[in-house]
C-alpha positions as CSV (number, residue, x, y, z in Angstrom):
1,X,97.1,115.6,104.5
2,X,99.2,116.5,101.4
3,X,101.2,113.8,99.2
4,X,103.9,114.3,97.8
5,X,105.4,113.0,93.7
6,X,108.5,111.8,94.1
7,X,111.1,113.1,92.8
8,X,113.7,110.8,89.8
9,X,116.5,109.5,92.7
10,X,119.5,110.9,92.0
11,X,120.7,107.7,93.4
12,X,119.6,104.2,94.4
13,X,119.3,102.9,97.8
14,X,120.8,99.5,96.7
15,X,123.4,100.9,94.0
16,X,124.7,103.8,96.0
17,X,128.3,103.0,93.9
18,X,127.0,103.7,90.6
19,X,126.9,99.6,89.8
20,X,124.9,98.6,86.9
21,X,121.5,97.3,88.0
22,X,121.1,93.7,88.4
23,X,117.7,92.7,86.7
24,X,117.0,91.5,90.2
25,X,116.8,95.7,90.6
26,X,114.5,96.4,87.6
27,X,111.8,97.7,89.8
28,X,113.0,101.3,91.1
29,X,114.2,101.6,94.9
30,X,113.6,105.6,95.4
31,X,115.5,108.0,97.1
32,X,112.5,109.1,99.4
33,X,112.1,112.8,99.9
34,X,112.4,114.0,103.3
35,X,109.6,115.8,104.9
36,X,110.0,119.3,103.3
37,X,109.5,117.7,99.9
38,X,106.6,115.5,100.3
39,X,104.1,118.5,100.3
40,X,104.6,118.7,96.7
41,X,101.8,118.7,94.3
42,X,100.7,115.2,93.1
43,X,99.1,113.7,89.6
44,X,95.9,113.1,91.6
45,X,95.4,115.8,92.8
46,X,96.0,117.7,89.8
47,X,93.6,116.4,88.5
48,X,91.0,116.5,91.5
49,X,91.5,121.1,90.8
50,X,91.1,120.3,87.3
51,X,87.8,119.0,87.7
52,X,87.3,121.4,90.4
53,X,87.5,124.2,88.1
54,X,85.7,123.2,85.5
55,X,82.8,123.1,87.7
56,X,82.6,118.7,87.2
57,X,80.6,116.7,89.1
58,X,79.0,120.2,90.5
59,X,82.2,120.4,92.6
60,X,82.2,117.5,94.5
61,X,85.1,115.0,95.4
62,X,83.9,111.9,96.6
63,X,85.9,109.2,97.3
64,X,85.8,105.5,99.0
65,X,88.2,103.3,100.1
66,X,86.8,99.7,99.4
67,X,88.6,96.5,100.9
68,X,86.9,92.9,100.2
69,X,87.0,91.5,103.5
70,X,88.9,88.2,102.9
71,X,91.7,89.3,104.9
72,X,93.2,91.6,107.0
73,X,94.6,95.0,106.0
74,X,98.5,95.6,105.4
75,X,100.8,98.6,105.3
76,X,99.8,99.3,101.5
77,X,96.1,99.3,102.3
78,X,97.6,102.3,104.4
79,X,98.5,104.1,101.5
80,X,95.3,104.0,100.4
81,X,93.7,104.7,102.9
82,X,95.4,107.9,103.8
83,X,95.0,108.9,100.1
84,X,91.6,108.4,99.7
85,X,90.7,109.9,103.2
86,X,93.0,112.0,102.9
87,X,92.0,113.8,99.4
88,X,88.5,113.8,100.7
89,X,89.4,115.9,103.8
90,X,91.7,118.3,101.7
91,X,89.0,119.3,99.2
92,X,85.7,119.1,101.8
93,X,84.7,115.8,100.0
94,X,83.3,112.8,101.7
95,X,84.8,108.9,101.7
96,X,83.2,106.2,102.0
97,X,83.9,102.9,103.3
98,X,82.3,100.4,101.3
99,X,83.0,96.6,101.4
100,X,83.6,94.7,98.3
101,X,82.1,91.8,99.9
102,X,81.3,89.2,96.0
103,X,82.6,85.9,96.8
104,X,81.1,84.5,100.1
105,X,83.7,81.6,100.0
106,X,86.7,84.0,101.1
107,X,85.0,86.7,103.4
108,X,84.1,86.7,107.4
109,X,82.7,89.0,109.5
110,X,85.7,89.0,111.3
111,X,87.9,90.4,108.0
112,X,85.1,93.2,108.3
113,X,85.4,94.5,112.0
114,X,89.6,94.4,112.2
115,X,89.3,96.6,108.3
116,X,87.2,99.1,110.6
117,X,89.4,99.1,113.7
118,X,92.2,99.6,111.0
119,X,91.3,102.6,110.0
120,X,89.9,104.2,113.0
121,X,93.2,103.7,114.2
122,X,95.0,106.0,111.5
123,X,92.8,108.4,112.4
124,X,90.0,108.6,109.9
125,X,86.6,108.2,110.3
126,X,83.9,107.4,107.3
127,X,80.9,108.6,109.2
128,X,77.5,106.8,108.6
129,X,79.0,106.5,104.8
130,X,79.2,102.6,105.7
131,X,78.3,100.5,102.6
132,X,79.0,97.0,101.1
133,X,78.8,95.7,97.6
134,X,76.0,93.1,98.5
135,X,74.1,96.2,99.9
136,X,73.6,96.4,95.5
137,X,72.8,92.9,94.8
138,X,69.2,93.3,93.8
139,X,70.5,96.3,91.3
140,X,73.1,94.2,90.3
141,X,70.8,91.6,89.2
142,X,68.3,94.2,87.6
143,X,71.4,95.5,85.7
144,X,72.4,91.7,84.6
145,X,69.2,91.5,83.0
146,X,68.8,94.3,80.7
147,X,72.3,93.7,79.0
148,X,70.9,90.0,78.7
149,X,67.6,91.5,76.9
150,X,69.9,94.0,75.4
151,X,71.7,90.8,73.3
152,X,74.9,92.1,75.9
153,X,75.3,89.0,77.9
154,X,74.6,85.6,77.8
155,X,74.8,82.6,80.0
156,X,77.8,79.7,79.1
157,X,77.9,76.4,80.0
158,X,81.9,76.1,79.0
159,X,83.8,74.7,82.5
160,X,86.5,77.3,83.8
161,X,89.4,75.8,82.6
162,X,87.5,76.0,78.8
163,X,87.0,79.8,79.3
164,X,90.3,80.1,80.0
165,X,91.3,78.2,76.2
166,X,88.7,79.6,74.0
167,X,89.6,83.2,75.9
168,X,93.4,83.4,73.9
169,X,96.0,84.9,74.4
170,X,97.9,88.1,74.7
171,X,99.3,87.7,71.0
172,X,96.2,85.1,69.5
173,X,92.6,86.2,69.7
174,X,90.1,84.1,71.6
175,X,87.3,82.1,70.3
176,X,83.8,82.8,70.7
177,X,81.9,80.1,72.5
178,X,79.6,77.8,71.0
179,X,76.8,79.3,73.5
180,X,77.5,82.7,72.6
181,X,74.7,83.1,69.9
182,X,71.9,81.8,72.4
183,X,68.4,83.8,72.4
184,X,67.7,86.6,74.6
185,X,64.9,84.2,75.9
186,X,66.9,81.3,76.2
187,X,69.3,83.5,78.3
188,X,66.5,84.9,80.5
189,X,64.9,81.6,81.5
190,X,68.9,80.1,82.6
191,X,70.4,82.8,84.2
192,X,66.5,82.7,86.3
193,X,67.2,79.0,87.2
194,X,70.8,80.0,88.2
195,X,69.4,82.9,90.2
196,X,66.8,79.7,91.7
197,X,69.9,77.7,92.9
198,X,68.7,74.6,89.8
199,X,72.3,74.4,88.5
200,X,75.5,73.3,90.9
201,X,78.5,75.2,91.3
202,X,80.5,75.8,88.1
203,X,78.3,74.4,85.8
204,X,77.1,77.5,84.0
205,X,78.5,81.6,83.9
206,X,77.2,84.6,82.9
207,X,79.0,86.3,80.6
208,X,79.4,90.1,79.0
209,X,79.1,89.6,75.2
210,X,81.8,92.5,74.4
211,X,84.9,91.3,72.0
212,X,86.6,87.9,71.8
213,X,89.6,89.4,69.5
214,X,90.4,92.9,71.6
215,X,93.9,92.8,72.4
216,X,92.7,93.5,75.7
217,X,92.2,90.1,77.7
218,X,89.5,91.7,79.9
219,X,87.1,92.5,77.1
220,X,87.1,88.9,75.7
221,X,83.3,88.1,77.5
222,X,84.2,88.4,80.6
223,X,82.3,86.7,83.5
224,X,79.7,88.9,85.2
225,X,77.8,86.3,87.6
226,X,79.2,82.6,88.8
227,X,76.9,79.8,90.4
228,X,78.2,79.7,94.1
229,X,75.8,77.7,96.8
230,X,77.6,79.5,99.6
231,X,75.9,80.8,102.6
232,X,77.1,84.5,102.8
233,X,78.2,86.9,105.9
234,X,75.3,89.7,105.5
235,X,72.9,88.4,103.1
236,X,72.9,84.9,104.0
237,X,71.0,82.0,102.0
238,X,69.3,84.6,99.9
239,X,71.6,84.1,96.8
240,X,73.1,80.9,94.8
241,X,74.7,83.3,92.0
242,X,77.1,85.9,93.0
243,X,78.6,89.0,90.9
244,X,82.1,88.8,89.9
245,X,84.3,92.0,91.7
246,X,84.7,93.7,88.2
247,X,81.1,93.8,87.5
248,X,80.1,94.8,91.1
249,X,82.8,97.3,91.5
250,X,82.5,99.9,88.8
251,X,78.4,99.7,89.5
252,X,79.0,99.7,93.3
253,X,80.6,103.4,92.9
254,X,78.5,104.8,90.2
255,X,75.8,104.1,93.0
256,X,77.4,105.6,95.2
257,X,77.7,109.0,93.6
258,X,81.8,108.5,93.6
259,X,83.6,111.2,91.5
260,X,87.0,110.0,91.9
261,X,88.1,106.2,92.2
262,X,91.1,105.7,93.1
263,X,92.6,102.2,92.3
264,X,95.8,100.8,92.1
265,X,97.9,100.3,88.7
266,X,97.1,96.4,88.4
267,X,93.5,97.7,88.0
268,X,94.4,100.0,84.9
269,X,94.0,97.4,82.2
270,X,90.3,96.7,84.1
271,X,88.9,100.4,83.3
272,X,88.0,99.5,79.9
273,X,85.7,97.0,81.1
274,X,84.1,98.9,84.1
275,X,83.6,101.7,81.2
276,X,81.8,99.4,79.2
277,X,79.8,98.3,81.8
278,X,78.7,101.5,82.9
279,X,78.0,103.0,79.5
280,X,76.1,99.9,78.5
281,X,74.0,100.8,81.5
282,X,73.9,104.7,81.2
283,X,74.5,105.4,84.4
284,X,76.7,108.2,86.8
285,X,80.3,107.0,85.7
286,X,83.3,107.8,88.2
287,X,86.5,108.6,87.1
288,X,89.1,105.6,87.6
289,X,92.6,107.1,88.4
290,X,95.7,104.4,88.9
291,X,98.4,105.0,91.0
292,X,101.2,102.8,92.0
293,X,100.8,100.5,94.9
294,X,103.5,100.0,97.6
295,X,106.3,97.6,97.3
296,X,108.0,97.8,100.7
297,X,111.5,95.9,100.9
298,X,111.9,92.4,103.2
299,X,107.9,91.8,103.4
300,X,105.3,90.4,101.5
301,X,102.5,92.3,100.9
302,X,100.3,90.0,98.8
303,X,97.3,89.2,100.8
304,X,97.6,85.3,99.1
305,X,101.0,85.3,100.7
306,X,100.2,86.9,103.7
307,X,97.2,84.2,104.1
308,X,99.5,81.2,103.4
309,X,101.8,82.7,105.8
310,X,99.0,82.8,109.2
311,X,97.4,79.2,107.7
312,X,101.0,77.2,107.7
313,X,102.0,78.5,111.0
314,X,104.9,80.5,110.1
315,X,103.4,83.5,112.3
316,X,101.3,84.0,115.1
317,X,97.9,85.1,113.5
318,X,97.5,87.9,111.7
319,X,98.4,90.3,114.6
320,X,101.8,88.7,114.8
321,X,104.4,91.6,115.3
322,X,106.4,90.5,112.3
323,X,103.3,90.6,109.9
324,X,103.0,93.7,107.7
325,X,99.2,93.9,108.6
326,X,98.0,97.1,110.6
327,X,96.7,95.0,113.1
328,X,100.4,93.8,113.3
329,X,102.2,96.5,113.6
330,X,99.9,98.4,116.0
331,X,100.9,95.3,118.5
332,X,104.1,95.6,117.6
333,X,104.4,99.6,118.8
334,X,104.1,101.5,115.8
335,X,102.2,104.8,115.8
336,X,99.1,106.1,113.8
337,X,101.2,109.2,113.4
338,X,104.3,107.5,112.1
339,X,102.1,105.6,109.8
340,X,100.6,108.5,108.5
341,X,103.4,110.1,108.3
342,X,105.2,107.1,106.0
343,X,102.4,107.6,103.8
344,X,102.9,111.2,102.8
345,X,106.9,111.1,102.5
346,X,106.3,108.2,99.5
347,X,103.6,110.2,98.2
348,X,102.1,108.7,94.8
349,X,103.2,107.6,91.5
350,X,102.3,105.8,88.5
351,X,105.9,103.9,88.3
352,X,106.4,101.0,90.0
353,X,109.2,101.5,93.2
354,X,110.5,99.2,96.0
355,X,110.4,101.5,99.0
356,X,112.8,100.7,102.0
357,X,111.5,99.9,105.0
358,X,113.9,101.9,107.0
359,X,112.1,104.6,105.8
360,X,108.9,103.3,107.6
361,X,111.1,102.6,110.8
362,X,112.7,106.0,111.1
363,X,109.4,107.6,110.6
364,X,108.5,105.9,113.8
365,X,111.7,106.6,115.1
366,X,111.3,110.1,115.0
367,X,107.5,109.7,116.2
368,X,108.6,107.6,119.4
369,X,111.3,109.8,120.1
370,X,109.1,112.6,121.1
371,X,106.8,110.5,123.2
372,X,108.6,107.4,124.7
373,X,109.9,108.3,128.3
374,X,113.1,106.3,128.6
375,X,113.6,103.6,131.5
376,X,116.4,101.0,131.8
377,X,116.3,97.7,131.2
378,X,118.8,94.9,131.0
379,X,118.2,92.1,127.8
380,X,121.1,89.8,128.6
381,X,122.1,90.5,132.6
382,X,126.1,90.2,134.2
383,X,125.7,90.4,137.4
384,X,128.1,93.3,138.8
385,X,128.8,93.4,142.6
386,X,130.4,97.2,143.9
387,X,132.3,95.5,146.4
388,X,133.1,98.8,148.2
389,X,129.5,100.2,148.1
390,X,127.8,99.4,151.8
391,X,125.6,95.8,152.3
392,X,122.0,96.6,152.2
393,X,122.3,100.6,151.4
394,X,119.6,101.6,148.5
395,X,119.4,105.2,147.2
396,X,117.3,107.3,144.6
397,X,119.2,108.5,141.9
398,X,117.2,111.0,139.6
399,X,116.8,110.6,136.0
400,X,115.9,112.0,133.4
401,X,111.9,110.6,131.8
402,X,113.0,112.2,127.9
403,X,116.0,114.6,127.1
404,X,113.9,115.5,124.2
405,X,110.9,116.4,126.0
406,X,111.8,118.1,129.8
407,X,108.2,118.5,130.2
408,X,108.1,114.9,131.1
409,X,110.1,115.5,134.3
410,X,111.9,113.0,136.3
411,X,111.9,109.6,137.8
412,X,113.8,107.6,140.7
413,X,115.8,104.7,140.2
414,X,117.5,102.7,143.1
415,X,120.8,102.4,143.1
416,X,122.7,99.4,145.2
417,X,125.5,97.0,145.8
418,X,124.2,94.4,143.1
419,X,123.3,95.3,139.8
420,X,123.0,94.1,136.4
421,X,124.7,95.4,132.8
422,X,124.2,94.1,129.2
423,X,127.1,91.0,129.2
424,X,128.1,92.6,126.0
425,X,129.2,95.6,127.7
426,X,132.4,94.2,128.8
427,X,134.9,92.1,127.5
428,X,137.5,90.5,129.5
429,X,140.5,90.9,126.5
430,X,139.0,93.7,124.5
431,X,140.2,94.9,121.2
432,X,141.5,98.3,120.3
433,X,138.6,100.5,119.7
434,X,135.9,98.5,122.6
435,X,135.7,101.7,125.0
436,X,132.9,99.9,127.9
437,X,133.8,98.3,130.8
438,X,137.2,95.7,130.8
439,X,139.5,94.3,133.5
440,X,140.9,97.5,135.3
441,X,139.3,100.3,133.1
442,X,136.6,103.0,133.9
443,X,133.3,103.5,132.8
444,X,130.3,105.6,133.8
445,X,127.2,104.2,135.2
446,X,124.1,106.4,133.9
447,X,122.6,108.6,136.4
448,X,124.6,107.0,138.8
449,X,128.7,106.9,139.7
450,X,132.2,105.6,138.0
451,X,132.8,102.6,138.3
452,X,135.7,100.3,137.9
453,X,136.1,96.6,137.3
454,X,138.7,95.0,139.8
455,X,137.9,91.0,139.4
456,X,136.5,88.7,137.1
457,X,134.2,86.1,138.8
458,X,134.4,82.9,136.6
459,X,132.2,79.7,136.5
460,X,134.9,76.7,137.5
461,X,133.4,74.0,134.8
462,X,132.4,76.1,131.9
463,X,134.9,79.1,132.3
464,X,132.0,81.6,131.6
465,X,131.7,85.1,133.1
466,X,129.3,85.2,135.8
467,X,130.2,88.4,137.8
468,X,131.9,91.6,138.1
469,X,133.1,92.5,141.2
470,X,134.1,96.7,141.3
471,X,134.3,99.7,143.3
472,X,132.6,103.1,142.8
473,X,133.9,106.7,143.3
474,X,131.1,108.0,145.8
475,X,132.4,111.4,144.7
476,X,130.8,110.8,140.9
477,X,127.3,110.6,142.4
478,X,125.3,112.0,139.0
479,X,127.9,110.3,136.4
480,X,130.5,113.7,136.8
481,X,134.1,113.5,138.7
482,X,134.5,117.0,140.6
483,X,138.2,116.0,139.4
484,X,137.4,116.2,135.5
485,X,138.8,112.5,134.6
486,X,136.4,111.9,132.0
487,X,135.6,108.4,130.6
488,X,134.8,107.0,127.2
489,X,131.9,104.7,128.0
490,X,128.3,105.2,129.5
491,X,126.6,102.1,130.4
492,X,122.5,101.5,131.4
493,X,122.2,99.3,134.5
494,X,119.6,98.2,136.9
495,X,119.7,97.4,140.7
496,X,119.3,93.6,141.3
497,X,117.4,93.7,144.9
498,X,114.6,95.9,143.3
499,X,114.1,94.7,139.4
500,X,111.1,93.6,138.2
501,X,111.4,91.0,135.5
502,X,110.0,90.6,132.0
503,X,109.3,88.7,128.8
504,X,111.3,90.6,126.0
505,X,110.5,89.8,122.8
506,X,113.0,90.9,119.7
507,X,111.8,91.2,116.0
508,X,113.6,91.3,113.1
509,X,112.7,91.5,109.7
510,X,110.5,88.4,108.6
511,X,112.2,87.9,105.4
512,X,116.0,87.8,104.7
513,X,115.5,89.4,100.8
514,X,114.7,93.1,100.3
515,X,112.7,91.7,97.1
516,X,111.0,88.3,99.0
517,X,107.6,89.5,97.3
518,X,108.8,88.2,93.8
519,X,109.7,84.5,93.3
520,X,112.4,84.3,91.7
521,X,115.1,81.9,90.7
522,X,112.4,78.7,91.2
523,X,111.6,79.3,95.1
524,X,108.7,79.6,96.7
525,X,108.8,83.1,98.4
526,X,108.5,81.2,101.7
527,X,112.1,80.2,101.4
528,X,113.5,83.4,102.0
529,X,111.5,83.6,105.8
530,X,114.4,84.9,108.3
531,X,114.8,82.1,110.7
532,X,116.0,84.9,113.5
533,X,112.6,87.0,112.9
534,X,111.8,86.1,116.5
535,X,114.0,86.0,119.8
536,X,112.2,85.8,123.2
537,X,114.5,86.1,126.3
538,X,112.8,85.7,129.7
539,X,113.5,86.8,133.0
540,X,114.9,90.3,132.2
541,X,115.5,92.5,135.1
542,X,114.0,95.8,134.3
543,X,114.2,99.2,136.5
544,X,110.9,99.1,139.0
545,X,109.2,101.9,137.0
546,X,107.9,99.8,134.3
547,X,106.1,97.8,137.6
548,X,102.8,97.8,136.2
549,X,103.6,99.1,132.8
550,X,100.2,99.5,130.7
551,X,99.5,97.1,127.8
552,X,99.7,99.6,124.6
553,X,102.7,101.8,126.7
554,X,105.6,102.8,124.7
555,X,109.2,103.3,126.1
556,X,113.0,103.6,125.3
557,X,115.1,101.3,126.9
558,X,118.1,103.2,126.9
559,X,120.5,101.9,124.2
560,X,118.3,99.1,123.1
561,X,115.7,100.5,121.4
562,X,112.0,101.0,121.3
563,X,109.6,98.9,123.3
564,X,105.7,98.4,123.6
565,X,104.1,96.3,126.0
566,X,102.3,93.9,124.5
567,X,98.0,94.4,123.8
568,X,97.7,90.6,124.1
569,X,99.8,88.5,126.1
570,X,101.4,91.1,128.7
571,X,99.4,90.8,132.0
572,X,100.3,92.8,135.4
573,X,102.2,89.4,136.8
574,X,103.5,88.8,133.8
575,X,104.9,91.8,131.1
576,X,105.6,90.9,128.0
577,X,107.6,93.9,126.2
578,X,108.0,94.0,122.2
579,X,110.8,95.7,120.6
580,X,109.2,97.9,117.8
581,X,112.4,99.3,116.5
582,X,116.4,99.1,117.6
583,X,117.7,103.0,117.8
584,X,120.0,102.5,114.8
585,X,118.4,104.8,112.5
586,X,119.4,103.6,108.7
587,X,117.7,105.6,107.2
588,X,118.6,108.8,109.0
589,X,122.2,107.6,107.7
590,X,121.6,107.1,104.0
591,X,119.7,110.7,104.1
592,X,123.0,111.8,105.9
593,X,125.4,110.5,102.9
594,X,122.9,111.8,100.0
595,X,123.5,115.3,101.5
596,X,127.2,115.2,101.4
């Protein structure tokens, strides 16, 4: 798998005019390249044959991918993990999976088993390289105390909230603490009674004794270890103290053997510390390489957010279809492939960029187009009656299972008197440019015949539309006139007497802002939720193909859009279908006007 740099946009998604950035757009919104351009070298691996050719590290590449399981994985873990993986596989490296699993409080076992399905699902597969941070905690320990007998570390007594005071500022230095200067021996004997469980939660720290004036915040003592009487998923009741991440993680890889650890830009500032650390130590140091984490437009991708969001009920769990988890949008219908695929068009950077998500959805567009056999369905039914077709006849009309794919053959679908059509599809006084069906005109039924609306069947109290009556030429029979009248309008139907109906679920995007990740303007990001992310309509009559439809089977309904039935709540009686995507492709249309 190749990633791509990408290139300076030549223009903005969100200022296509030329307008002067708001400050609301500070953060770039790329031009994407399209598939030809991702396989263009990028920083990473540059630097990965660099090292290659100078023979470092013997010429290995190892890399790991290492989630803390508090939570579930998102879309931008994906990047990740199709970079780290992915780099691995390029240069015959390994990568491990290795949990970050240092603060009990936060992590389940159940965070751990959906991070594995997540990956095995894009299609990567660590092996028997299966590790976790706590697998280290006896090291870890070991480690703690030689930079205590080294004079390197020390333990405080100062409460949280004091660290924070005494630790400054970005522009005033911090203070040393009044503990700072305690004997090695004084040192050994407290961090051994925190290690016995003698002290309670938060009364006393371990802390590196580094640099309380560096101008970088995370070199001003930073805690190493933290009293926590927590029971914990793998090593349960062994430990009361517990490593903080940024002592455990450097360590954690040098362990490992890790040649190249790839992190994420917010970690940059971090290196000088997990340098320290492991120089203190004299032990194998990995190199830390940053790149720039994705910023995907109308989500949230914060895994604080993302956890507020499934604990206030706003979504379903965190396998809700509208949640940017993997877990999510693998129920909602998208592909391994198309994810993957996502992944190496944005390639990797070290500037910050919002990335539209119509990039994601057409790259499961084009995915689903290939695969999804198309069926008819109906999402809001009009009932049409061909008044001049005969009571009680039924035939099989063939069509066509994918255009794009002929290898997928054919299908029947019934065709009768009754049937059913979108109730947007006609319009009783339509405007100038509405080309479907309308009191006297002509339209094409697909697969099927011409039809023609002769009477408009009203509801007496209401005045609503609640049939069609028609007739049908019988000499159209495949949607063709031997005469060569053509018609302007092709519309998807299905044959009342033999439909099978369905749950129908519609998403939309879960947040009405492209930039909903940043609060801004005093609101709490929750108060830009789309109150329309979700439509269910029940009872839709679908063509009798999709009878018994497969939980996990994709399909186009034709002129509606993509559909999955559903991994959890579809059942053989009862079928739930999500959309995954509508068939408007915007991206496919902004690529369109950038090449003009």
């Amino acid at each position: 798998m190749i990633f791509g740099l990408c290139p300076v946009p030549s223009r903005e998604l969100h200022n296509a005019e030329g307008r002067k950035k708001s400050k609301r757009e500070a953060k770039d919104t790329l031009d994407m390249p399209d598939k030809r351009s991702s396989v263009s070298q990028n920083f990473i691996k540059n630097i990965i044959e660099e090292d290659l050719r100078a023979n470092k590290n013997e010429g290995r590449v190892h890399t790991r991918f290492p989630p803390e399981p508090n939570g579930y994985l998102h879309i931008g873990h994906a990047k990740s993990i199709c970079l780290n993986f992915g780099l691995a596989q390029e240069y015959n490296g390994l990568c491990n999976l290795r949990f970050d699993d240092t603060n009990p409080t936060k992590e389940e076992e159940e965070f751990v088993e959906s991070i594995k399905e997540d990956i095995r699902w894009l299609g990567f597969d660590w092996e028997e390289r299966e590790y976790y941070a706590s697998d280290y905690f006896d090291q870890l320990y070991d480690w703690a105390i030689r930079l205590i007998k080294d004079g390197k570390a020390y333990v405080d007594h100062l409460s949280a909230e004091q660290i924070r005071e005494y630790r400054g500022t970005l522009t005033d230095p911090g203070r040393e603490s009044p503990y700072r200067n305690r004997t090695v021996k004084e040192n050994l004997d407290l961090f051994g009674r925190m290690k016995a469980g003698e002290f309670p939660d938060g009364a006393c720290v371990l802390r590196a004794k580094i640099d309380m004036a560096s101008p970088n915040l995370n070199m001003r003592d930073p805690v190493m270890y933290r009293v926590l009487h927590a029971t914990h998923h793998r090593t349960g009741d062994k430990w009361r103290i517990y490593p903080t991440y940024d002592f455990a993680h450097g360590q954690s890889d040098s362990i490992e053997g890790i040649t190249h650890s790839i992190c994420t830009l917010e970690f940059e500032d971090h290196r000088p510390l997990y340098d320290w650390f492991i120089d203190q130590l004299g032990i194998h140091h990995p190199q830390q390489i940053e790149f720039a984490r994705l910023n995907l437009s109308y989500t949230v991708l914060s895994k604080r957010k993302l956890l507020a969001l499934v604990e206030e009920g706003h979504v379903d769990g965190w396998d809700d279809p509208r949640m940017p988890t993997l877990s999510g949008l693998r129920r909602r219908g998208y592909t391994p492939e198309a994810v993957r695929d996502f992944c190496e068009r944005i390639g990797v950077a070290k500037r910050e960029s919002l990335v539209d998500i119509s990039l994601l959805e057409h790259c499961l567009r084009e995915d689903l187009n290939r695969r999804a056999p198309r069926v008819m369905g109906i999402l809001r039914p009009l009932r049409v009656v061909i008044t001049n077709y005969p009571e009680g006849r039924v035939e099989e009309l063939d069509a066509l299972n994918n255009p794009e794919n002929p290898e997928m053959g054919t299908r029947k679908v019934p065709f009768s008197r009754y049937l059913y059509i979108e109730r947007d599809d006609f319009m009783e006084d339509p405007p100038k440019k509405f080309y479907r069906l309308a009191p006297g005109r002509e339209v094409r039924l697909r697969y099927a015949y011409f039809i023609r609306c002769v009477d408009v069947v009203k509801d007496h109290k209401s005045g609503e539309i609640i049939e069609l009556h028609c007739t049908y030429d019988p000499e159209t029979r495949g949607g063709w006139a031997p005469d060569g009248r053509k018609v302007k309008s092709t519309l998807h139907w299905v044959s009342e007497g033999q439909a099978i109906r369905a749950e129908v679920r519609l998403y939309d995007h879960l947040f009405l802002r492209p930039d909903s990740d940043e609060e801004k303007d005093g609101l709490d990001f929750k108060a830009h939720l789309n109150p329309d992310s979700l439509e269910v309509l029940v009872s839709c009559p679908l063509e009798p193909s999709l009878a018994g439809a497969s939980p996990g089977s994709h399909y186009q309904f034709e002129r509606l859009g993509y559909f999955y039935v559903d991994t959890k709540d579809s059942s053989p009686d009862r079928p739930v279908f999500n959309r995954t995507a509508t068939l408007r492709d915007t991206w496919a249309k902004i690529r369109s006007r950038g090449s003009r």
